[in-house]
C-alpha positions in Angstrom: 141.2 181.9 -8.1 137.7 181.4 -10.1 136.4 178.0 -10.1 133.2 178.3 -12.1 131.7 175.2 -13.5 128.0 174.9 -15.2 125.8 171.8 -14.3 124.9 169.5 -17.1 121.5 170.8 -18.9 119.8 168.0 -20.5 116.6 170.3 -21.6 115.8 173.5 -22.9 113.7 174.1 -19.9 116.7 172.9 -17.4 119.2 175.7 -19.3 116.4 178.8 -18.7 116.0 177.6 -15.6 119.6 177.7 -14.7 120.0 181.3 -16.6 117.0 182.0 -14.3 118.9 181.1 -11.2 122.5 183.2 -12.5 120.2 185.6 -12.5 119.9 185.0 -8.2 123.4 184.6 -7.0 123.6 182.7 -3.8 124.1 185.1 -0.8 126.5 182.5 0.4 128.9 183.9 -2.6 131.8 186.1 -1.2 131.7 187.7 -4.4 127.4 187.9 -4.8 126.0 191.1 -6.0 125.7 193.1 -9.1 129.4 191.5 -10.3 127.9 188.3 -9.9 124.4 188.8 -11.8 124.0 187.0 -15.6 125.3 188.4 -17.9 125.4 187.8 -21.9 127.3 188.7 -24.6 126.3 188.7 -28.6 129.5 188.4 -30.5 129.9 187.5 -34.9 132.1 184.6 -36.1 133.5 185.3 -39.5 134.3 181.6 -40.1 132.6 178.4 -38.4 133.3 178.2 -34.5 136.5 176.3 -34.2 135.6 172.9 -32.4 137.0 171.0 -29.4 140.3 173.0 -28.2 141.5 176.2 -29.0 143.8 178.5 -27.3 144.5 182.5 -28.3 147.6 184.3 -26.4 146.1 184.3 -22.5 143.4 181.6 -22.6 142.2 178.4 -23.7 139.1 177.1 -24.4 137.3 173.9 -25.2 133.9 173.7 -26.7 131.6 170.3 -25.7 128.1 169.5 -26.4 125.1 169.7 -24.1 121.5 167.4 -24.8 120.4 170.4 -26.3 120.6 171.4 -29.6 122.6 174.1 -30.4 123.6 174.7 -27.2 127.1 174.4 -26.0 129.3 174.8 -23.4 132.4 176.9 -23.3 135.1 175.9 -21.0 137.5 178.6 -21.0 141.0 178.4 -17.9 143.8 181.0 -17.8 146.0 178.4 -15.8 144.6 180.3 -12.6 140.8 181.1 -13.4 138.7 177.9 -15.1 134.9 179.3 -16.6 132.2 178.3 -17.8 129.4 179.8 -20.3 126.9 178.6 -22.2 127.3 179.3 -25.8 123.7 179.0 -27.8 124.4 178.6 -31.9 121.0 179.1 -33.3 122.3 181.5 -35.4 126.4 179.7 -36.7 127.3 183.4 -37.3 126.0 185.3 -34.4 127.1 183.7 -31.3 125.4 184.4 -27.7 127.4 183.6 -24.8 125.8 183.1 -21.0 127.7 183.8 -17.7 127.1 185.0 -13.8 131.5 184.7 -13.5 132.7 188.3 -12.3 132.5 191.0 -14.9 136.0 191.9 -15.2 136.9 188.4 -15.9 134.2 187.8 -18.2 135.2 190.9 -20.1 138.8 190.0 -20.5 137.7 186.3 -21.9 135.3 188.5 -24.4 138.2 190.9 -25.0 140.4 187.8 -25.6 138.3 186.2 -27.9 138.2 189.3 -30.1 141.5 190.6 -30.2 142.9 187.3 -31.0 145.0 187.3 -34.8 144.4 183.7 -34.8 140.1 183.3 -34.8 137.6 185.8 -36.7 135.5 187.1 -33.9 134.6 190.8 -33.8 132.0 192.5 -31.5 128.8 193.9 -32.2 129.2 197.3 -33.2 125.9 199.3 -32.2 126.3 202.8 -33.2 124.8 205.5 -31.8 121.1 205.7 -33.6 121.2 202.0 -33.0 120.9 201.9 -29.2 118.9 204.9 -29.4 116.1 202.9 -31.3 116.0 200.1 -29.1 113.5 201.4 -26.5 111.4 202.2 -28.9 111.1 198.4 -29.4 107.6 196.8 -28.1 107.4 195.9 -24.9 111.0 198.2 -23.9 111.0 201.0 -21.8 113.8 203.6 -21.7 115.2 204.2 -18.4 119.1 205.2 -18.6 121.4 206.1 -20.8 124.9 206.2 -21.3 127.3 208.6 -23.2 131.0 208.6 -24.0 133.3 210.8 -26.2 137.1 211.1 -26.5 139.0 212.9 -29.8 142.0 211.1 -28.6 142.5 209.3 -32.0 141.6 211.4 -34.8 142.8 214.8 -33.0 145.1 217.0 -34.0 148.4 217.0 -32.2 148.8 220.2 -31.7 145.1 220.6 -30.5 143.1 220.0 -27.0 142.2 216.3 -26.2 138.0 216.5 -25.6 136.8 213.8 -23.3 132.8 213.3 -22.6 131.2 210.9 -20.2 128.1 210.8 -18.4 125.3 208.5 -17.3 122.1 209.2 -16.1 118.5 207.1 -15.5 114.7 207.7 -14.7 113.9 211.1 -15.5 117.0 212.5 -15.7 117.9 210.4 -18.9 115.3 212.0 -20.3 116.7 215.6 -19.2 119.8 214.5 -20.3 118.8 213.2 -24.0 116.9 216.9 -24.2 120.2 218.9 -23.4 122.3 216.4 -25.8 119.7 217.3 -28.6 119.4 221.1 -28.3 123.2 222.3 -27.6 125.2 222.8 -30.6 128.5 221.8 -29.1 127.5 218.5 -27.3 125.3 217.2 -29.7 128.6 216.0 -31.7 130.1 214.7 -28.6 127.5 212.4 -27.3 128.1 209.4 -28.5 125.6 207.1 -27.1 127.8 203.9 -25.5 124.9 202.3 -23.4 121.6 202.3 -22.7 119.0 200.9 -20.2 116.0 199.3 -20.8 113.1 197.6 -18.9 110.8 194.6 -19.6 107.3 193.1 -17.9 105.8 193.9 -15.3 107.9 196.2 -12.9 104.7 195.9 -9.8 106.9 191.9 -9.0 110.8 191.5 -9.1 109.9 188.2 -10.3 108.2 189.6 -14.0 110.6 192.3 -14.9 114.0 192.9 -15.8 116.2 195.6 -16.4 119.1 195.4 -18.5 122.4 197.6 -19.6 123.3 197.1 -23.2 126.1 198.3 -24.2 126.9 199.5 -27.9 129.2 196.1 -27.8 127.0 193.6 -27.5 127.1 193.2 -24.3 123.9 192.7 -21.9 124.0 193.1 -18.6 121.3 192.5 -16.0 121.0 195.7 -13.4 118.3 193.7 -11.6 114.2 192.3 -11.7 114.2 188.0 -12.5 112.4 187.8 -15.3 114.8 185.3 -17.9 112.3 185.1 -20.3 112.2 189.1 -20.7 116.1 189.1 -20.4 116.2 186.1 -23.2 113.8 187.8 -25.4 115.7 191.3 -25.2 118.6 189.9 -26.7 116.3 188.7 -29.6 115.2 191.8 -30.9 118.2 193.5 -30.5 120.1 190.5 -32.3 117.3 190.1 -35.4 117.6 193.9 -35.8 121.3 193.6 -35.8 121.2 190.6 -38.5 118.8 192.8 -40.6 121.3 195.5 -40.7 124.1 193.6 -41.4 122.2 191.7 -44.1 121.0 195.5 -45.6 124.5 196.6 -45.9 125.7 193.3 -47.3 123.3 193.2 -50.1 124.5 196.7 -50.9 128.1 195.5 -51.6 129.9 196.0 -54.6 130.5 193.3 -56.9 130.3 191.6 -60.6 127.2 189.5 -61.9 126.0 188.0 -64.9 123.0 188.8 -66.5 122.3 187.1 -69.8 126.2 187.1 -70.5 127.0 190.3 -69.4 129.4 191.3 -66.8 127.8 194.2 -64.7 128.8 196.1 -61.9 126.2 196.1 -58.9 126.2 197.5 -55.6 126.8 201.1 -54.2 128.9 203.2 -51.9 128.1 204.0 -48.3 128.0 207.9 -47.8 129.4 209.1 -44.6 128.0 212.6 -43.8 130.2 214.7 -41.4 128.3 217.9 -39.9 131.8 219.3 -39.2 134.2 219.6 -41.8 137.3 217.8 -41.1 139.9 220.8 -40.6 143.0 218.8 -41.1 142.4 215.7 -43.8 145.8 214.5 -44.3 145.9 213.8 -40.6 142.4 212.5 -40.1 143.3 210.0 -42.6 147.0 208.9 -41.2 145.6 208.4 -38.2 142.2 206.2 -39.7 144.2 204.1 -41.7 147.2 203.4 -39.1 146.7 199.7 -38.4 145.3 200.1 -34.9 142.2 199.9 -32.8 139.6 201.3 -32.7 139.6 200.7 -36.6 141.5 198.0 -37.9 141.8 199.6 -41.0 145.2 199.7 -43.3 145.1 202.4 -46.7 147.4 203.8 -49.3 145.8 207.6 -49.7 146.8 209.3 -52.5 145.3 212.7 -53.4 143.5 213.6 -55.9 142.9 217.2 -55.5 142.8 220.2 -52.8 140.6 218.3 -49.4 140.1 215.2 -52.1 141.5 211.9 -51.3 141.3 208.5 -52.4 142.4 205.5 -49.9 143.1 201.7 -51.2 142.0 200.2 -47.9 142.4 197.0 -46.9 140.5 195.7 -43.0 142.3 194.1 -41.0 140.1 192.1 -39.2 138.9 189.9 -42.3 141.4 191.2 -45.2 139.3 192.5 -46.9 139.7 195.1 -49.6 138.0 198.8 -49.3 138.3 201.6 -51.3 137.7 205.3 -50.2 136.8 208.6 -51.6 137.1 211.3 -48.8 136.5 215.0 -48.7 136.0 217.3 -45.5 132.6 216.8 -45.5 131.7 213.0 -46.7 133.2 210.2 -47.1 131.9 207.4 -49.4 133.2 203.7 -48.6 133.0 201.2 -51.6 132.5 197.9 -49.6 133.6 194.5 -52.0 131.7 191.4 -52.0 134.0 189.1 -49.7 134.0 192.0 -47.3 132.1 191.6 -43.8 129.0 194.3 -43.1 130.5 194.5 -39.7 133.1 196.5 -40.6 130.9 199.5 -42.1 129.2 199.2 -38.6 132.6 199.4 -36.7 133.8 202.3 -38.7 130.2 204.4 -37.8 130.3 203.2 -34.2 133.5 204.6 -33.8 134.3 207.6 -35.8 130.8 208.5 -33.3 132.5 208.1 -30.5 136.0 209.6 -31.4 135.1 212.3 -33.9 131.9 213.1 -34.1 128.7 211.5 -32.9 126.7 213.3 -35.3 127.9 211.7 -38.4 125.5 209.6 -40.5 125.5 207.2 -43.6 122.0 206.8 -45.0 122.6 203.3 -46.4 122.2 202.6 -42.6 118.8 201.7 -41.2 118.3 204.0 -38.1 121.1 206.1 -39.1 119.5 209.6 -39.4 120.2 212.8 -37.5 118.2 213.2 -34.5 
């Protein structure tokens, strides 16, 4: 049984400072090590965070208030496991969460949190480019990456499952990214899941810290004590997150009024596929099946020979999408209530389960490398 419980913060400076010490779990901690080291997750709220209690199918949680402004605390029990984290609210739609509880448990609460039919919480969705661009942040330096692949959902039945993963730091990251880059077949099935990155001062343990990010918004510190770099890590990656989302949502499609006219404004995002898609009928059953990794429900009707068009709806927000799709593009027509998220969702995962080369340059970052 977990038995985790925060101490009350009554100051900014008393919360970093106990981030600080997650960051240093005691060595009198059966369970002390890397599973035990801070760890913080950026997640989006569709609608304002539900207050008090809340429950979803496995867990439930109860949010109180701290003497520090807009900073709360999560209490989160299982019947068997009771959490903590810190949940900061700076930003009402972009939510960062704060824990040292072991990973696996902190991952299902996460998990839980997201999956749930009854709240509107998704995950960050960094694609590919996206993590790619982060050491080139200032004051980042690269030093691992991670890549995963699998055509498990868009394959063909008839054809051979591909599965790709690998992970690799220091110099031979750098090897790696070079033989990802320059071979013809596994430059499309190198999706980019994770990467590494460093901050300070790496000469003291104290003024450094080395983080894994992975392409879910999930940060997790690999070692160095340096909060402050950990802290301000999460802020770039998060304002360049909220800039994208903001670039695709002022690109939506939608009606306005300008002096008494009704206008259309707004326009599609164009998917680029390097590889045709061989089969389209089956690539789109399988996109628009109501499952994960997608979310995504459509009617596809077509129009001509490799020409289809899909009345989508997502099933995350319920929103309406339409499609136009073809075995080389695909152009998404995103409506006004819909969420930007789910452009990002679709890009970070038709990377990692069709091909990682694929590209829609309505997308900051999104070019071919």
């Amino acid at each position: 049984m977990i038995n985790d419980r925060l101490p009350k913060v009554k100051t900014k400076k008393e919360f970093v400072d106990c981030l600080s010490d997650m960051m240093n779990p005691s060595k009198n901690d059966e369970n002390a090590g890397r599973l035990r080291l801070l760890k913080s997750y950026i997640i989006e709220s569709d609608h304002d965070v539900p207050e008090g209690s809340f429950k979803t199918e496995k867990f439930s949680f109860n949010i109180v208030n701290t003497d520090v402004e807009n900073l709360k605390i999560m209490q989160i029990s299982d019947g068997h496991n009771h959490l903590e984290m810190f949940l900061e609210m700076q930003n009402n739609r972009f939510l960062v969460l704060h824990t040292n509880t072991l990973s696996d448990l902190a991952a299902n609460v996460i998990k839980e949190l997201v999956d749930s039919q009854h709240h509107n919480f998704d995950h960050m969705w960094f694609h590919s480019m996206f993590l790619r661009q982060i050491p080139e942040k200032e004051g980042n330096a690269f030093r691992g990456i991670g890549i995963k692949y699998s055509n498990e959902y868009l394959v063909n039945e008839c054809a051979d499952t591909e599965d790709l993963g690998v992970s690799a730091s220091g110099s031979l990251a750098t090897r790696l990214l070079d033989i990802v880059e320059n071979d013809d077949v596994i430059k499309h099935r190198s999706a980019c899941n994770k990467i590494v990155i460093t901050r300070g001062n790496t000469t003291s343990l104290e003024s450094f810290v080395q983080d894994e990010i992975s392409n879910n918004g999930y940060f997790s510190v690999r070692k160095g004590k340096s909060i402050q770099d950990h802290l301000r890590l999460i802020d770039i990656v998060k304002e360049d997150y909220v800039s994208t989302i903001k670039t695709i949502e002022d690109i939506r499609i939608g009606l306005v009024d300008i002096n008494g006219k009704t206008l259309v404004e707004g326009r599609p995002f164009d998917f680029k596929f390097p590889n045709e898609i061989k089969d389209l009928n089956s690539f789109l059953t399988t996109l628009f099946n109501c499952e994960k990794p997608f979310k995504l429900w459509g009617l596809k009707s077509q129009i001509a020979k490799d020409y289809f068009r899909v009345a989508a709806v997502d099933l995350h927000t319920g929103s309406p999408m339409d499609f136009e799709v073809a075995s080389d593009i695909m152009r998404v027509y995103l409506s006004k209530e819909s969420c930007g998220s789910t452009i990002l969702r679709l890009l970070t995962n038709l990377q990692a389960y069709f091909d990682s080369g694929i590209t829609c340059k309505q997308i900051p970052y999104c070019v071919s490398k």
